[in-house]
C-alpha positions in Angstrom: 134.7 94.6 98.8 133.7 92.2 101.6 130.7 89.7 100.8 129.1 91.3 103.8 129.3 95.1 102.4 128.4 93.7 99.0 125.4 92.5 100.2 124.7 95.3 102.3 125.0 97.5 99.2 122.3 95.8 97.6 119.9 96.3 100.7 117.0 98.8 101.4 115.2 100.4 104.2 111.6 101.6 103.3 110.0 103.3 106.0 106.3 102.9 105.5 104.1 105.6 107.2 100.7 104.1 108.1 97.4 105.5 106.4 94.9 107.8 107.1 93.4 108.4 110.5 90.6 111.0 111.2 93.1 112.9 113.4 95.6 112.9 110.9 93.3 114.3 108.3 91.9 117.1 110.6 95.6 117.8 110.8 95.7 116.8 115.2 99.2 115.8 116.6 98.5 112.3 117.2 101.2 110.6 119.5 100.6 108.1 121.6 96.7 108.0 121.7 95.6 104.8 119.3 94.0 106.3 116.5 92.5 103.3 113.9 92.5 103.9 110.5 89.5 105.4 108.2 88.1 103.5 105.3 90.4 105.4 103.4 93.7 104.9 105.3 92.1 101.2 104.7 92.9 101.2 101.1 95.6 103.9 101.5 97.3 100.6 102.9 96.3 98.0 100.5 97.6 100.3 97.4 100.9 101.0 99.4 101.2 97.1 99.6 101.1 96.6 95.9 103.5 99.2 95.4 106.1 98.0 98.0 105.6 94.5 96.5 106.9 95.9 92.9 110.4 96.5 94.9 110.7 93.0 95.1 112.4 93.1 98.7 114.7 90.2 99.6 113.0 88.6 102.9 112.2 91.6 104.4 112.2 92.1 108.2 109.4 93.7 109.0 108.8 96.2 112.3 106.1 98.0 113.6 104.5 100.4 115.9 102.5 99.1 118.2 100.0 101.6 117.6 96.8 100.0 115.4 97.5 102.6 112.8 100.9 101.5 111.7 100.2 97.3 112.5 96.7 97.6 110.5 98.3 99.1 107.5 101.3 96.6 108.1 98.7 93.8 107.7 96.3 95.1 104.8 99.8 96.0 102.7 100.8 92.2 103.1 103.5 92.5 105.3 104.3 90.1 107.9 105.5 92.0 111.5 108.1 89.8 112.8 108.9 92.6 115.3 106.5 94.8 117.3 108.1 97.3 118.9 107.8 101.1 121.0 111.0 102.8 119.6 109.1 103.0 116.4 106.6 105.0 118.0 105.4 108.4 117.1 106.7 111.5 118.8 105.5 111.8 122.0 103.9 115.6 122.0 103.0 115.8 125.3 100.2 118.0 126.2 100.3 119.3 122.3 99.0 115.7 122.0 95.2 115.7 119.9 95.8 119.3 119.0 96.3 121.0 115.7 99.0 123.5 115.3 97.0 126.4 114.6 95.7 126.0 118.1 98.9 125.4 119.7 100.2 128.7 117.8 97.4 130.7 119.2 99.2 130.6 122.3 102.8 129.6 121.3 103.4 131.6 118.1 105.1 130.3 115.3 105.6 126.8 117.5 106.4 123.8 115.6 107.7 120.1 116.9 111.2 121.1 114.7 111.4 124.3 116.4 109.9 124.2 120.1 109.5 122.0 122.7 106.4 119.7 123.9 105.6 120.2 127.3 105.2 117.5 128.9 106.2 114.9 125.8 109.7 114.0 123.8 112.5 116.3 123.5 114.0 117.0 119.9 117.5 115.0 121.6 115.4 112.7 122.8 113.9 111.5 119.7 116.8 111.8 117.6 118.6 109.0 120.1 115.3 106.9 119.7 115.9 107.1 116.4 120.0 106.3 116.0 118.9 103.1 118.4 116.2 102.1 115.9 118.8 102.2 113.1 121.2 100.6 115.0 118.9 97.6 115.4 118.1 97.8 111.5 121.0 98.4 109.8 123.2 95.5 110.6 120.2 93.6 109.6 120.9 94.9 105.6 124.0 92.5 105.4 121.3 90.0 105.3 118.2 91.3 103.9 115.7 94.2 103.3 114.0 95.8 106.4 110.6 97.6 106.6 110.1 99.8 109.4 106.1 100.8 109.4 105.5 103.7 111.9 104.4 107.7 112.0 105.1 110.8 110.3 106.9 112.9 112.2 109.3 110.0 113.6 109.7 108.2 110.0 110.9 111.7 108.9 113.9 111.7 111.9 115.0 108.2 110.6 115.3 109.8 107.4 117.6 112.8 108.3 119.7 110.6 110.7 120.0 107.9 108.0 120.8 110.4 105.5 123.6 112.2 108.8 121.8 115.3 109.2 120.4 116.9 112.6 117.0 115.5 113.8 115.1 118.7 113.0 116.3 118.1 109.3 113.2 115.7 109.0 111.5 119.3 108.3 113.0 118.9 104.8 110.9 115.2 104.1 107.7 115.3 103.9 105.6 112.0 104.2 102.0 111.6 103.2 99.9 108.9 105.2 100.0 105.5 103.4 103.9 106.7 101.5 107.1 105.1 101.8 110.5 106.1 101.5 113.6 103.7 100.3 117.4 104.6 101.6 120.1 102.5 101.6 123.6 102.8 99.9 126.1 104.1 96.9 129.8 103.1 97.9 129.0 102.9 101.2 127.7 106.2 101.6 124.2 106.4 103.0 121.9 107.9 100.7 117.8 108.8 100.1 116.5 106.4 97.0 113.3 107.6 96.7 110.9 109.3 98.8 107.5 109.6 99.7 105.9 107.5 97.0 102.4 108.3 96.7 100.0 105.3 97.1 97.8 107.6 94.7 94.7 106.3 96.1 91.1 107.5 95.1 89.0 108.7 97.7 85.9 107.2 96.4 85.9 103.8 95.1 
């Protein structure tokens, strides 16, 4: 095997979603609008640091939303952004954006974002491209070393599916808690899932 692709073998991707916000525990589709983190999500992000530190990543690249949510818990879990950047931004859900989807339902029944549109925000085609260009930016980066992408739940779980060469609305099948973290990478070349949403396991009081 070529020194590059032996290397590459031996690199990861975690995706790292950021912690808890009040919208994201009141269970509100938070897109664009720049939601900070709660206490909580505070230490959600601290324990996910200590946990991503155990993989011992090789001199990880590290990218993030620009939203708050995802750069704070970048920061408080030790990692150093090297990259800021909008493709790793959260679904865009339109006028769906700030509500939960009971209420959505009560006038689009049975709606969700794997299954119906967003008026007004990101189409399912349109975020899976986002998120084949976001690999395509990370992956060649593996040859050389690790790469942590910190971002949002519902986009995390596209990379996911498109890493792993299933449709975008497969990110259905991954779920990912606030402050968790997923690892894919490789096995002879064959993209795989290595673990998935690690639990920071954080108590809610201190």
């Amino acid at each position: 095997m070529h020194h590059c692709l032996m290397e590459r073998e031996r690199r990861r991707l975690v995706l790292l979603r950021h912690g808890e916000t009040e919208w994201a525990a009141d269970g509100r589709h938070t897109g664009i609008t720049d939601i900070p983190l709660t206490p909580y999500g505070e230490r959600q992000a601290r324990t996910a640091g200590r946990s991503i530190a155990e993989l011992d990543l090789h001199h990880p690249l590290v990218m993030s939303s620009p939203r708050r949510r995802a750069a704070h818990t970048a920061e408080l879990a030790g990692l150093a952004i090297e990259r800021t950047w909008d493709a790793l931004g959260e679904w865009d859900y339109g006028e769906y954006e700030g509500l939960t989807t009971p209420e959505i339902r009560v006038h689009v029944p049975h709606w969700t974002v794997w299954t119906h549109p967003c008026p007004g925000g990101e189409t399912v085609d349109s975020v899976s491209a986002r998120a084949d260009m976001v690999l395509s930016v990370a992956e060649p980066a593996l040859s050389e070393r690790d790469v942590v992408l910190v971002g949002h739940g519902h986009f995390s779980r596209v990379l996911i599916a498109r890493w792993a060469e299933f449709a975008a609305t497969e990110g259905k099948r991954f779920a990912l808690d606030p402050a968790s973290y997923s690892v894919v990478g490789y096995e002879h070349s064959y993209h795989q899932v290595i673990t998935h949403n690690v639990d920071s396991r954080t108590p809610r009081e201190e």
